[in-house]
C-alpha atoms as a printed R data frame, in Angstrom:
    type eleno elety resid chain resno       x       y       z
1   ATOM     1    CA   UNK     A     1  -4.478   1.815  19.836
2   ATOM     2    CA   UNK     A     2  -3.330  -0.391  16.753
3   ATOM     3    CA   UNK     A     3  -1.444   1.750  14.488
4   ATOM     4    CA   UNK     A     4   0.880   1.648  11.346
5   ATOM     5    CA   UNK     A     5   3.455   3.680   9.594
6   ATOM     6    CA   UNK     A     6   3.881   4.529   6.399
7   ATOM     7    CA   UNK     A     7   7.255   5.454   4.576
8   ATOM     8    CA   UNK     A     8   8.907   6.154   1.391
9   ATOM     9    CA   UNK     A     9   7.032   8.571  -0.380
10  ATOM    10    CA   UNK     A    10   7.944  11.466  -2.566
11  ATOM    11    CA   UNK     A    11   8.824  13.457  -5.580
12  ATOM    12    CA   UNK     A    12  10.064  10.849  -8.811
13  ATOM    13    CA   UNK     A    13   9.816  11.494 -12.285
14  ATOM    14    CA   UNK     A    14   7.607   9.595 -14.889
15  ATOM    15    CA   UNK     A    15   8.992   6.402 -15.595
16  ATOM    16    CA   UNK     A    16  10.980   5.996 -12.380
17  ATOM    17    CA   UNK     A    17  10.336   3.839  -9.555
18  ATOM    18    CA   UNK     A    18   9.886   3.871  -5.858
19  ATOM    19    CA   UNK     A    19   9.433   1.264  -2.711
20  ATOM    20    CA   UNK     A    20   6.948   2.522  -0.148
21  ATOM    21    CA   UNK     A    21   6.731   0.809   3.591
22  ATOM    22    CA   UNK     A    22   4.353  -0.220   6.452
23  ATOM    23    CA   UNK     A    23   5.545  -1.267   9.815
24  ATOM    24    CA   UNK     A    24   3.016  -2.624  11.657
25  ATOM    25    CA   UNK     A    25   3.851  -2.905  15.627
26  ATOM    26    CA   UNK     A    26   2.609  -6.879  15.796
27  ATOM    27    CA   UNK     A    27   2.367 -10.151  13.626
28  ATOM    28    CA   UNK     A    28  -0.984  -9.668  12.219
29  ATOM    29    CA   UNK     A    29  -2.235 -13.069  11.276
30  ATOM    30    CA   UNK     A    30  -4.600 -11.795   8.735
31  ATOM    31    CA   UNK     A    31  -4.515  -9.707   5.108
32  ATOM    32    CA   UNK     A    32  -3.140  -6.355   4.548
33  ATOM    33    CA   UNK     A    33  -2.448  -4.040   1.656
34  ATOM    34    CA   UNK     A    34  -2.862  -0.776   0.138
35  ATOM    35    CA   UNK     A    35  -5.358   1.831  -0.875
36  ATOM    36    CA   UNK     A    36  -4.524   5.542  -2.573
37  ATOM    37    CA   UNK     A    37  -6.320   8.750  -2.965
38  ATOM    38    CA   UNK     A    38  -5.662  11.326  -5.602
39  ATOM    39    CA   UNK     A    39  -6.791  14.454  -5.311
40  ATOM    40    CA   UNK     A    40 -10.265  14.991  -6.448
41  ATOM    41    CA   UNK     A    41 -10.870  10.883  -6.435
42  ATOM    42    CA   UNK     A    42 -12.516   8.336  -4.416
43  ATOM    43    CA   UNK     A    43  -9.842   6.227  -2.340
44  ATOM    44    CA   UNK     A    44  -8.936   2.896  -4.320
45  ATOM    45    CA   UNK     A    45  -8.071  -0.172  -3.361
46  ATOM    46    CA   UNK     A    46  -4.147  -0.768  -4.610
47  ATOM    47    CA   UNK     A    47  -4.139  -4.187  -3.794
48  ATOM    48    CA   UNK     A    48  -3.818  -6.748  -1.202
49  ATOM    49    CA   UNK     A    49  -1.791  -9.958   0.268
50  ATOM    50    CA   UNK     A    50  -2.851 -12.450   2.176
51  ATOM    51    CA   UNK     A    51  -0.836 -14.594   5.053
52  ATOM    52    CA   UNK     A    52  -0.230 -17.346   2.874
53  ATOM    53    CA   UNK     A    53   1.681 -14.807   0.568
54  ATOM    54    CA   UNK     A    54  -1.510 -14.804  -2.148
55  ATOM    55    CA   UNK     A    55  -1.397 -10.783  -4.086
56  ATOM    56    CA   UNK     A    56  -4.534  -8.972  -5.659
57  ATOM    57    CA   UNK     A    57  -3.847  -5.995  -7.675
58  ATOM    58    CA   UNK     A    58  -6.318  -3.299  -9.364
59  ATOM    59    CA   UNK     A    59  -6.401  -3.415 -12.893
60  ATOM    60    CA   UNK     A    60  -4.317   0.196 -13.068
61  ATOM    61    CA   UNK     A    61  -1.428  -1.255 -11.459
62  ATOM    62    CA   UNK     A    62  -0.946  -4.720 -12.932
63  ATOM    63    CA   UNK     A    63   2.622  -5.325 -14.133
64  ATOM    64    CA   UNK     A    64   3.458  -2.226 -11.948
65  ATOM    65    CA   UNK     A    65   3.212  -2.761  -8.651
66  ATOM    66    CA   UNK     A    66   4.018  -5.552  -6.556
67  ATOM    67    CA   UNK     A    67   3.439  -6.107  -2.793
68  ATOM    68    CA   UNK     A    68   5.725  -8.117  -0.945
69  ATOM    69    CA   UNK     A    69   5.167  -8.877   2.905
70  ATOM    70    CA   UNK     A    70   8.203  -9.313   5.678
71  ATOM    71    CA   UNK     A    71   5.881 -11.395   8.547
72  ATOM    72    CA   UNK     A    72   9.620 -11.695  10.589
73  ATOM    73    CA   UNK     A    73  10.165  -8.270  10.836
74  ATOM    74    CA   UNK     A    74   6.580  -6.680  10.715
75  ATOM    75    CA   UNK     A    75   6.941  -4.731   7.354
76  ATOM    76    CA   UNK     A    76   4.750  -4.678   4.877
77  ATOM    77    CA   UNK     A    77   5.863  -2.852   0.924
78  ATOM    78    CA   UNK     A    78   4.937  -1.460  -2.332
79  ATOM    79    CA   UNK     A    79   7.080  -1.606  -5.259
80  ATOM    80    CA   UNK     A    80   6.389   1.044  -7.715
81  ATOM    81    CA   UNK     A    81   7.654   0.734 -11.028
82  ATOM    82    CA   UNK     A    82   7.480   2.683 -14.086
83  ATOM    83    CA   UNK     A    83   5.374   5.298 -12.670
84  ATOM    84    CA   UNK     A    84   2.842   7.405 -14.197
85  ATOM    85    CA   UNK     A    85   1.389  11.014 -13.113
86  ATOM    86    CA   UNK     A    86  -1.529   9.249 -12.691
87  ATOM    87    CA   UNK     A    87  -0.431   7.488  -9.864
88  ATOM    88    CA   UNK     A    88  -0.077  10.744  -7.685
89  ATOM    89    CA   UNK     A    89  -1.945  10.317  -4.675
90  ATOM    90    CA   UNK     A    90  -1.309   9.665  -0.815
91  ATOM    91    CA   UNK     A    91  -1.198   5.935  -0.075
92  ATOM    92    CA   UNK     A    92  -2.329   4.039   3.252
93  ATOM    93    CA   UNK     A    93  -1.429   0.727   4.138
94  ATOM    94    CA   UNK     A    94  -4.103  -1.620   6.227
95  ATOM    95    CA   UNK     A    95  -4.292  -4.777   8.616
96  ATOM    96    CA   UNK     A    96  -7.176  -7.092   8.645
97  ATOM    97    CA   UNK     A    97  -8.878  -7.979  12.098
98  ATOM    98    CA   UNK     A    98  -9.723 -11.270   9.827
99  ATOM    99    CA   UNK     A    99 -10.179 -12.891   6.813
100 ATOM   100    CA   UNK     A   100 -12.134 -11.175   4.564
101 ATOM   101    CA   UNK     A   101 -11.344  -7.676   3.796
102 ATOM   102    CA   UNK     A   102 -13.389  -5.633   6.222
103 ATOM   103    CA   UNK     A   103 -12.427  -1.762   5.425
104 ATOM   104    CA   UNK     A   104 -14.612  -0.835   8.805
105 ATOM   105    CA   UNK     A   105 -12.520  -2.594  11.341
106 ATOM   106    CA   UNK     A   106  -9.348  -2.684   9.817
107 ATOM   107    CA   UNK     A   107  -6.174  -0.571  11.338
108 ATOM   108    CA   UNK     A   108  -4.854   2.146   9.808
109 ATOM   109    CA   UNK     A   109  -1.334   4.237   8.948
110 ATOM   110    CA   UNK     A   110  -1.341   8.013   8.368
111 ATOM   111    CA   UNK     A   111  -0.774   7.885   4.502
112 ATOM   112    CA   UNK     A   112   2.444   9.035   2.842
113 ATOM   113    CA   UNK     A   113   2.305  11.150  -0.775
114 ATOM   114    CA   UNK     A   114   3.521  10.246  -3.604
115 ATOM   115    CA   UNK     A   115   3.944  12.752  -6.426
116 ATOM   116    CA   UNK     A   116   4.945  11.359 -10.266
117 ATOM   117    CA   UNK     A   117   5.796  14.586 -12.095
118 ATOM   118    CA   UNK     A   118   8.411  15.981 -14.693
């Protein structure tokens, strides 16, 4: 089945910054994007880019994070900047099986943890 793969997380201290990435195994022609769950919390959605390069971010992670998309090469990335210990959780990227962000029938990667902490 469709599947993709998460990478980059870790142990960084408040205030420092890390680049998470998705490699998806095809061109999706659709949106895809991020979601995170803390420990204890409901998943929530990070944000999301569309084909034509268009980003949605939560409100929590405005200014912070920034999603960038590589369509040649199948990658997908989170740029985490100026992190807080609030932004602990495991994050999992997603594909779209079309326009309009359908959580149901979207694919999936495994997650990858991210811990802020001093």
């Amino acid at each position: 089945q469709v599947q993709l793969k998460e990478s980059g997380g870790g142990l960084v201290e408040p205030g420092g910054s890390l680049r998470l990435s998705c490699e998806a195994p095809v061109n999706f022609a659709y949106g895809m994007g991020w979601y995170r769950q803390a420990p204890g919390k409901q998943r929530e959605l990070v944000g999301t880019i569309t084909i034509e390069g268009e980003t949605n971010y939560a409100d929590s992670v405005k200014g912070r994070f920034t999603i960038t998309r590589d369509i040649d090469n199948y990658m997908l990335y989170l740029h985490m900047d100026n992190l807080k210990p609030e932004d602990t959780a495991v994050y999992s990227c997603f594909a779209d099986r079309a326009r309009g962000h359908n959580p149901e029938i979207a694919y999936w990667g495994q997650g990858t943890r991210v811990t802020v902490s001093s």
